[in-house]
C-alpha positions in Angstrom: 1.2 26.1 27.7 0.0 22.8 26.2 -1.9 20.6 28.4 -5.3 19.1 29.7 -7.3 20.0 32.3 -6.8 16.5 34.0 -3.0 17.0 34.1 -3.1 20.9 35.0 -5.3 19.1 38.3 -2.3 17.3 39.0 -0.1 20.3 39.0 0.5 22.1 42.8 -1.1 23.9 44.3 -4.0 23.3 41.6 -3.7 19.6 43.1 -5.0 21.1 46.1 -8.8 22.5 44.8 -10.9 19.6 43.4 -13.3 19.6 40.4 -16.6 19.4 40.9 -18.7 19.2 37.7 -17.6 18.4 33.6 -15.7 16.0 34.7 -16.2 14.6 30.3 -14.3 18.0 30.1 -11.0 16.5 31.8 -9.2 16.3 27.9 -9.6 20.1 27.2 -6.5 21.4 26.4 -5.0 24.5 28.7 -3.5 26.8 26.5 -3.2 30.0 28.8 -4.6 30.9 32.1 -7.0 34.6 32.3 -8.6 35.9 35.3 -11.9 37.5 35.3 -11.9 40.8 36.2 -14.5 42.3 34.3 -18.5 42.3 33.2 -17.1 42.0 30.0 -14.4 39.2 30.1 -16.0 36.9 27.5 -15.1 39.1 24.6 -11.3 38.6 25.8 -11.3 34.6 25.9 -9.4 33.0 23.8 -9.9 29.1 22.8 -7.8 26.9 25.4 -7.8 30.1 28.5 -8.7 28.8 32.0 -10.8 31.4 33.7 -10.1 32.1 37.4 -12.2 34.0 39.4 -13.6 35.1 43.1 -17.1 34.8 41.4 -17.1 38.5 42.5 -19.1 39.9 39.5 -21.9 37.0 39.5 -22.3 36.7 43.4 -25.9 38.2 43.8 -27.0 36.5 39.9 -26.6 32.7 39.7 -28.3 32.9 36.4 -25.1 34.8 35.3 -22.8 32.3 36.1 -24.6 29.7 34.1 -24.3 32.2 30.9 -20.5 32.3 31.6 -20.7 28.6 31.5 -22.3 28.7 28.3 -20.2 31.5 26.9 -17.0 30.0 27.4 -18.0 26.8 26.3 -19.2 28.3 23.2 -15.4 30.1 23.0 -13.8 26.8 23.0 -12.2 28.0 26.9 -11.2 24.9 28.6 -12.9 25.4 32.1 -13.4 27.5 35.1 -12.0 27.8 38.6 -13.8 29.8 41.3 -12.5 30.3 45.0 -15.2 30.3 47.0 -14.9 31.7 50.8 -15.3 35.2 50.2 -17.9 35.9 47.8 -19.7 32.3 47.6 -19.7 29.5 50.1 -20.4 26.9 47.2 -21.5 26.9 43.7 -24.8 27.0 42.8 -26.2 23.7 41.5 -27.9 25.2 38.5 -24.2 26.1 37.7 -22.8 22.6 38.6 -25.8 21.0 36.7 -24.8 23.5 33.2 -20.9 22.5 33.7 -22.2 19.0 33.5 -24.2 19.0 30.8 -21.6 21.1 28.6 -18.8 18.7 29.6 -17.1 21.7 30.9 -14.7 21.7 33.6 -15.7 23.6 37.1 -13.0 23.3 39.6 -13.2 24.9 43.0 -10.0 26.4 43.7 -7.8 26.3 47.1 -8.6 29.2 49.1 -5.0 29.4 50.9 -3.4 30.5 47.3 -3.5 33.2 45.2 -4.6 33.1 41.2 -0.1 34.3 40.8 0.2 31.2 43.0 -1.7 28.9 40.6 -0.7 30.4 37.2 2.9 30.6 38.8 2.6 26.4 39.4 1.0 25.8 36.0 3.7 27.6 34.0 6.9 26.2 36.1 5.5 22.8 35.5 4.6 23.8 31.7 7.7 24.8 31.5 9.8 21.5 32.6 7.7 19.5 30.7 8.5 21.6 27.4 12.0 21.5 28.6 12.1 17.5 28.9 10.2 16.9 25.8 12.5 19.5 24.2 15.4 16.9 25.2 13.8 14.1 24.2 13.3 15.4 20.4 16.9 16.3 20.2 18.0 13.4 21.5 15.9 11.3 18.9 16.7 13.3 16.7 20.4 12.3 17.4 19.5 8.8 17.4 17.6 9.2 13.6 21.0 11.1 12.0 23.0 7.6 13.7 20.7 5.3 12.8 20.3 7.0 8.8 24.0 6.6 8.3 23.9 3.1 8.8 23.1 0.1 6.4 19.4 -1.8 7.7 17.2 -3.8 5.8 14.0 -3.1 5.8 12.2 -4.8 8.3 14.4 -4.1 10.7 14.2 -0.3 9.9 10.9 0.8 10.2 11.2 -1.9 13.4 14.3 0.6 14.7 12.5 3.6 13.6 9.3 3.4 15.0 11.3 1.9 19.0 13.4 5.2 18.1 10.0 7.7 17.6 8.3 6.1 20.1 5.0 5.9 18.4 3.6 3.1 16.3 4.1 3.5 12.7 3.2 2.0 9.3 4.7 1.9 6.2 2.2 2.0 3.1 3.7 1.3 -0.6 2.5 3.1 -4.1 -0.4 0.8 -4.6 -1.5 1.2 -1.1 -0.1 -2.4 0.2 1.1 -2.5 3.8 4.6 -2.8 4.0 5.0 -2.5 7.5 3.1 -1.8 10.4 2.4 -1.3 14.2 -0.7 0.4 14.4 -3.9 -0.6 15.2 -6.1 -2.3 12.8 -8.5 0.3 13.0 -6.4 3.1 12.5 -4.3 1.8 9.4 -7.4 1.0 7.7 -8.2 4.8 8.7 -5.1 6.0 6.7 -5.5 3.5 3.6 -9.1 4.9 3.4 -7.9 8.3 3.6 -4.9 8.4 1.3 -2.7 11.5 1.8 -2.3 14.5 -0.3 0.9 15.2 -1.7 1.4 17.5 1.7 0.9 16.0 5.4 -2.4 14.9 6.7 -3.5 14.8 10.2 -6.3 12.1 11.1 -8.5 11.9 14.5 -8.7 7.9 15.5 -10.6 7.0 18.6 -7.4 6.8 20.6 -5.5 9.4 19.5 -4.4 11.0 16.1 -2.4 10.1 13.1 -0.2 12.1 10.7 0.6 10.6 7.1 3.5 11.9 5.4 4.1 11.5 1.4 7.1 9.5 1.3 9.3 11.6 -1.0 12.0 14.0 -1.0 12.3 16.4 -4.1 15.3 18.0 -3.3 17.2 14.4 -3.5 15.4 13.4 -6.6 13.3 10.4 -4.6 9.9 10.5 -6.5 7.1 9.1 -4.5 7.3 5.5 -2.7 4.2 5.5 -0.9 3.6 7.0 2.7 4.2 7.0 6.1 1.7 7.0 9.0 3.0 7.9 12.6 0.4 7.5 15.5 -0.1 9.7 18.1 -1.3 9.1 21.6 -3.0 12.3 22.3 -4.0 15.6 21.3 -1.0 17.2 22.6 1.7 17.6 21.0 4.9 19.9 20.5 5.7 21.3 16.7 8.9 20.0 17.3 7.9 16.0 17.5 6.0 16.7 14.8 9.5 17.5 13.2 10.5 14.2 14.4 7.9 12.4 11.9 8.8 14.8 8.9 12.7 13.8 9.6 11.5 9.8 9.9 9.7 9.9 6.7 12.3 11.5 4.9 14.7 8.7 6.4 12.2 5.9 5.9 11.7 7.4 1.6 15.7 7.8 1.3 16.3 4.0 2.9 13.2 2.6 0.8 14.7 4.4 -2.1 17.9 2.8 -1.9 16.8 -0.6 -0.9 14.4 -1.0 -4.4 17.7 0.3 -6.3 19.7 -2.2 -4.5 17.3 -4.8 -5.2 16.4 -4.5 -8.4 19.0 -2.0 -10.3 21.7 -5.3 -10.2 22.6 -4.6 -13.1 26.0 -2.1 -11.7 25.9 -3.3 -8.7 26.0 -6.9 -8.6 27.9 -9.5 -9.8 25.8 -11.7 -10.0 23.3 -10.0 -12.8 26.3 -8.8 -14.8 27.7 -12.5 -14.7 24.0 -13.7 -15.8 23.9 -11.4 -18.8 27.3 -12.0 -19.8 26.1 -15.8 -19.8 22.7 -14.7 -21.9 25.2 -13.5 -24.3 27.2 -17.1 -24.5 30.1 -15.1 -23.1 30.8 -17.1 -20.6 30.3 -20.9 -19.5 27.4 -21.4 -17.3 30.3 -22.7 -14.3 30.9 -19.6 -13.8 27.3 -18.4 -13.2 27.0 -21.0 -10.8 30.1 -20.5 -8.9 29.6 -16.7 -8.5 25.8 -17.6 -6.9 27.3 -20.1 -4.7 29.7 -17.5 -3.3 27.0 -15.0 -2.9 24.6 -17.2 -1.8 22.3 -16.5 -4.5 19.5 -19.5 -5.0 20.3 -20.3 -8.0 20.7 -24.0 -9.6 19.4 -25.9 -6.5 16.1 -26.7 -7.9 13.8 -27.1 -10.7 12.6 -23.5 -11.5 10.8 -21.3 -14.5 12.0 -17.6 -15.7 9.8 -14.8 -15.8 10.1 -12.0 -17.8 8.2 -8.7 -16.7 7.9 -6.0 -19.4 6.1 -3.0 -20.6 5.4 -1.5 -23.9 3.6 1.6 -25.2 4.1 3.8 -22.3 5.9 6.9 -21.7 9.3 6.8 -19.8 7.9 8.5 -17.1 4.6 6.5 -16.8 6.7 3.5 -16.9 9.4 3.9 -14.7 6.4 4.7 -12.0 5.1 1.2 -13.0 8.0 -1.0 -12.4 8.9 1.1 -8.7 5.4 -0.7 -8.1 6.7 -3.9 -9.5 9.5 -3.9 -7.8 7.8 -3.2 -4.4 5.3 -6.5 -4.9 8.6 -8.8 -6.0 10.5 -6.9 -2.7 7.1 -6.9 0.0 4.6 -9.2 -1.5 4.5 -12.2 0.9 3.0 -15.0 -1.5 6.7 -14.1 -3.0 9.0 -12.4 -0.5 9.9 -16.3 1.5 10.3 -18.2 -1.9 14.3 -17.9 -3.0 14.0 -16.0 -6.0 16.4 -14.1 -8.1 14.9 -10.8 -9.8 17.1 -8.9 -12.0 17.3 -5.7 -14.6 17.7 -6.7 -18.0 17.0 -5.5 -21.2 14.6 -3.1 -20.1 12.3 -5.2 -18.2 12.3 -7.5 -15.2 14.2 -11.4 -15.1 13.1 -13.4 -12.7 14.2 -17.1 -11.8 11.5 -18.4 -9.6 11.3 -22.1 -8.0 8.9 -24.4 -10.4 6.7 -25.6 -7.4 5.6 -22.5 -6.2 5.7 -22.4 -2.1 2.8 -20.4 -1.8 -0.5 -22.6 -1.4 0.8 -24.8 -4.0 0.3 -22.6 -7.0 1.8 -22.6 -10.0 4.1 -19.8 -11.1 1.7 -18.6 -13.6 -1.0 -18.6 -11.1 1.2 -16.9 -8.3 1.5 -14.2 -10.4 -1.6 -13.6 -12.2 -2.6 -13.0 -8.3 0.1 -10.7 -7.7 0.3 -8.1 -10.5 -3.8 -8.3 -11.1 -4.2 -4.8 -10.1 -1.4 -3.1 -11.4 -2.0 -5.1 -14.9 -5.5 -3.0 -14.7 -3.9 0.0 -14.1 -1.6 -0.7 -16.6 -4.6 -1.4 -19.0 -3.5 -4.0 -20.5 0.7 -3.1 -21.4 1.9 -5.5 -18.4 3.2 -8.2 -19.7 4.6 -11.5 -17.5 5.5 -14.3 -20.1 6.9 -17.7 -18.5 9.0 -20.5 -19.8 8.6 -23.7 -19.6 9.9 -25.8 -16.2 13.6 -26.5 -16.5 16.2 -28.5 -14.4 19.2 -27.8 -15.2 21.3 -24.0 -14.7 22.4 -24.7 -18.2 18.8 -24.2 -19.9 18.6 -20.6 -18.2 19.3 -19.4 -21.5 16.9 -21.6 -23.1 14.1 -20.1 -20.5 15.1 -17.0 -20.7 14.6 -17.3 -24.8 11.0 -18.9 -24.6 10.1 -15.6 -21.9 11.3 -13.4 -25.3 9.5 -15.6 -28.2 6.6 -16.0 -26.1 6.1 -12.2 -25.5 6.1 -11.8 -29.4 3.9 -14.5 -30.0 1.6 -13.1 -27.8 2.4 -10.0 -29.1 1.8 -10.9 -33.0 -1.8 -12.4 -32.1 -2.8 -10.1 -29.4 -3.7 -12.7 -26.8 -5.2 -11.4 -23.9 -4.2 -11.2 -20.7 -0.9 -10.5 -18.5 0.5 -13.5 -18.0 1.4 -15.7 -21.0 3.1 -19.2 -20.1 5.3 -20.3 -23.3 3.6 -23.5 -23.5 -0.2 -21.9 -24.5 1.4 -19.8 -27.3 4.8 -22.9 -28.4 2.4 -24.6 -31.0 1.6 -20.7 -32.9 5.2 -19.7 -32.2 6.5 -23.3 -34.4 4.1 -22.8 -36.9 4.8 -19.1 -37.6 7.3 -20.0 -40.6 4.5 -21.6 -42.2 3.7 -19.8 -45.6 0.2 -17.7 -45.0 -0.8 -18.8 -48.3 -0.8 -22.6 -47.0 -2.1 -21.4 -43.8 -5.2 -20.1 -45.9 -5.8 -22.7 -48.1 -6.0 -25.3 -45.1 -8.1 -23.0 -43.2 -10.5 -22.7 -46.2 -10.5 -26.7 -47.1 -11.3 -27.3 -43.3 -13.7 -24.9 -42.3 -15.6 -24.4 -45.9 -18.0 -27.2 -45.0 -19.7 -24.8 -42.6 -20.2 -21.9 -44.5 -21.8 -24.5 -47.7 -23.9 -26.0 -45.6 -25.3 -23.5 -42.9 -24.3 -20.1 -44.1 -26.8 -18.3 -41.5 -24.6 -20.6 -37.9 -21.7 -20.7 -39.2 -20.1 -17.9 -37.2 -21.9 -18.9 -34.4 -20.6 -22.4 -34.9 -17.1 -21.3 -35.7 -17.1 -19.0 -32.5 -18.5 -22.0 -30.3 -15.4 -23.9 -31.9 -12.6 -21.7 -31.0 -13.2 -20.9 -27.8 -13.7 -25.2 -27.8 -10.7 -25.8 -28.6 -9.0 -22.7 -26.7 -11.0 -24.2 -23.3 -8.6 -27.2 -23.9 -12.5 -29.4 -24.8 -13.9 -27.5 -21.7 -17.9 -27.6 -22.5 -19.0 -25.6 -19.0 -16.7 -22.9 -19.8 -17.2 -22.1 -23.6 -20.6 -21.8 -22.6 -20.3 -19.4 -19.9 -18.1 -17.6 -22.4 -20.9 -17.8 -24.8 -23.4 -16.7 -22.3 -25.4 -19.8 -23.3 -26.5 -22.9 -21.4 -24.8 -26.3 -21.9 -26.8 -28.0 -24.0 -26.9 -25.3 -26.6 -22.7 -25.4 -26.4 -23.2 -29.4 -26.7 -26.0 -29.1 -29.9 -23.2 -26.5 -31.5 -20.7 -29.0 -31.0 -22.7 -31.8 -32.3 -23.4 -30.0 -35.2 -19.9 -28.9 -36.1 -18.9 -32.8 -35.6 -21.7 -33.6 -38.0 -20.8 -31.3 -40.5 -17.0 -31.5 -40.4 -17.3 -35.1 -40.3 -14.7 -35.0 -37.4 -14.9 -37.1 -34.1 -14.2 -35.0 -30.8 -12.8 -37.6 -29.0 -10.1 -38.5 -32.3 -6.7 -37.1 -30.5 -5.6 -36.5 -34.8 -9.1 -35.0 -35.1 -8.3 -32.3 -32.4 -4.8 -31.7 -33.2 -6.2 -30.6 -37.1 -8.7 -28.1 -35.5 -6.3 -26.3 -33.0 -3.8 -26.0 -36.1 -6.9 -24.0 -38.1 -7.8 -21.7 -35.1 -4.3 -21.1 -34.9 -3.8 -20.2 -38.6 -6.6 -18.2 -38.5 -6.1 -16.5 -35.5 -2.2 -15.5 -37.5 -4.0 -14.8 -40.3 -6.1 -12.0 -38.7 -3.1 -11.0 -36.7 -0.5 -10.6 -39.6 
């Protein structure tokens, strides 16, 4: 027997007595039924009994009856029901007054039936209840095996699974990002705070419970894809549904699973990608790349658009593979990028992407939208994501052109070590031109430029020549070299003055500027070799 006290009221003839104190007691649950019968009955309660009795043994000592109370209570029983008429005409009102203040349910029970009578109701209707929830499992369970051999994407599974379970669910990804939910605000903020263990995890809300299940499943080689949380109405609750959400879960990992692979393993599976790297390769003409996407109904060649390549060095295989299942999940879920008609494909060991130039979201640039995106997995990563971007192009034929700046900008970027996870080919084209440059030449210029600083004020001039670099890095930015510096304005401005003075070279002389941002980036190749 699994029920509360409120619905066991419900239940004839136990409809027919009527409760008259702890009524804050009505969500007890009523495990068994035990009939007093003894001085000593406490010792024999068991959390979740209901104790009938005639009040036989505490007729002549109200003071007993409240120790009952307080007993029972304390045994976690889940309330009391007396028949008065032969021992007591009513209960005492120090006994209705304890039931109160315990929450504890008192219930004066018909006089017409017999405790087999009651127990005999409770139990038949524990019993069809059992029996109908019993159906229901199996016959969601039915529905689950029909509904996980067929082909869904994912919104509209977890929609289908969750109208299926009956209970809201949500669907949380590796990093912790919602992929899907129906809960309550309250409650999946509950089960983000409380990440799961690698086993199941029950939760109590304020309406309810809610169980969150790794999303996993060893046995089919599925390694971890976030979690599941299933919300529960109540505290009752058959093993059996429980089942259900283990079953779901498994369903939900297995379909997730599959749709990342499908997504992003193109590389077998798709026409397109195999076409696209046969075209990387000049192996075919780029009409046939075009032709293939426009029977697929790929977005490809509609609009202006910019390549993005996603990699990762330095990392074991393991480590790595874990990294780009979260990369994959941001370029599949994450809505500043799910509505934008992007391609994303395998190749090479890292992650293509062909993504419109004018970004939908908000109006930001590529570089921008994706800085914002992979922010906290480059952390994670500390520091060996790299997202390198080529420049905007117009045409389907310069995809191999953008695809080439992505690859000479990550080893630009590379060669210098320049900070930072995004790298747009355009901030690095001017070092990546002027690598064949002889590093003797690149020296001697350096020297010939800069040597007027160290000859003149040895004891500023790496102060000056820091306040230069990031000068001319800023892009002429005063307000932000200083706040690099961690210096006001005017001491940035003075620096600058004084570097002007000294170099003999006007700030505002476009030749002037163009001969400084060739030194820093000598120097910065020279230290970088």
């Amino acid at each position: 027997m699994y029920l509360t006290v409120e619905d066991a009221l419900t239940i004839y003839p136990l409809s027919e007595g009527k409760l008259t104190a702890g009524r804050s007691g009505l969500n007890r649950i009523v495990k068994s039924v035990n009939v007093m019968d003894a001085p000593d009955i406490t010792d024999w309660v068991r959390n979740g009994d209901i104790l009938f009795t005639t009040a036989y043994l505490m007729k002549d000592d109200p003071a007993q009856g409240v120790r009952l109370l307080r007993k029972l209570a304390q045994k976690g029983a889940a309330g009391i029901g007396i028949k008065l008429g032969r021992f007591w005409a009513s209960v005492p009102e120090d006994m209705l007054a304890e039931a109160d203040r315990l929450g504890f349910p008192l219930i004066e029970l018909p006089f017409p039936f017999t405790f087999s009578d009651q127990m005999k109701g409770l139990f038949n209707a524990e019993l069809q209840r059992s029996t109908r929830m019993l159906h229901g499992v199996l016959s969601k369970q039915k529905e689950l095996i029909r509904f996980a051999l067929e082909p869904h994407g994912s919104d509209e599974m977890f929609k289908r699974i969750s109208s299926i379970l009956g209970f809201p669910l949500a669907v949380i990804g590796i990093r912790g990002q919602t992929l899907f939910s129906s809960l309550p605000g309250e409650d999946l903020e509950l089960a983000k705070k409380h990440r799961p263990k690698p086993a199941p995890q029950w939760l109590r809300t304020e309406t309810g419970r809610i169980l969150c299940i790794p999303l996993q499943n060893a046995k089919a080689g599925i390694e971890d894809v976030g979690y599941a949380v299933f919300q529960t109405a109540g505290s009752i609750f058959l093993k059996e549904e429980e089942g259900l959400f283990h079953q779901a879960a498994e369903i939900i990992a297995h379909h997730l699973h599959a749709l990342e692979r499908d997504y992003m393993e193109q590389s077998t599976q798709n026409e397109f990608a195999s076409l696209l790297k046969n075209y990387l390769k000049h192996q075919i003409p780029v009409e046939s790349l075009l032709e293939c996407a426009s029977r697929l109904g790929i977005p490809f060649g509609r609009e202006p658009y910019v390549c993005s390549l996603i990699s990762i060095s330095d990392m074991a295989e393991g480590k790595k593979a874990q990294f780009f299942r979260m990369i994959r999940q941001e370029l599949q879920y994450n809505p500043l990028i799910e509505s934008m008609s992007s391609v994303h494909v395998n190749i090479e060991g890292a992650i293509l992407s062909v993504i419109p130039a004018a970004a939908a979201s908000g109006g930001r640039k590529p570089a921008q939208l994706l800085n914002r995106i992979f922010a906290d997995i480059a952390k994670e990563a500390g520091g060996r994501l790299r997202i390198t971007i080529s420049h905007g192009k117009y045409k389907p034929e310069q995809l191999g052109q953008a695809y080439r700046e992505c690859l000479d900008a990550l080893q630009t970027a590379d060669r210098l070590q320049i900070e930072g996870h995004v790298i747009e080919f355009e901030s690095v084209e001017l070092a990546y031109i002027l690598q064949s440059v002889p590093a003797e030449k690149m020296r001697r210029f350096t020297d010939l430029t800069l040597s007027p600083l160290f000859d003149k004020a040895p004891d500023s001039a790496p102060d000056l020549i820091r306040t230069l670099e990031l000068f001319i890095e800023n892009n002429g930015q005063i307000n932000e070299t200083a706040k690099q510096l961690f210096i006001h304005r005017n001491t940035a401005a003075y620096r600058l003055e004084k570097i002007s003075e000294l170099l003999n070279i006007d700030f505002k002389s476009y030749s002037d500027l163009l001969k400084l941002k060739l030194v820093m980036l000598f120097k910065q190749t020279l230290s970088n070799p």
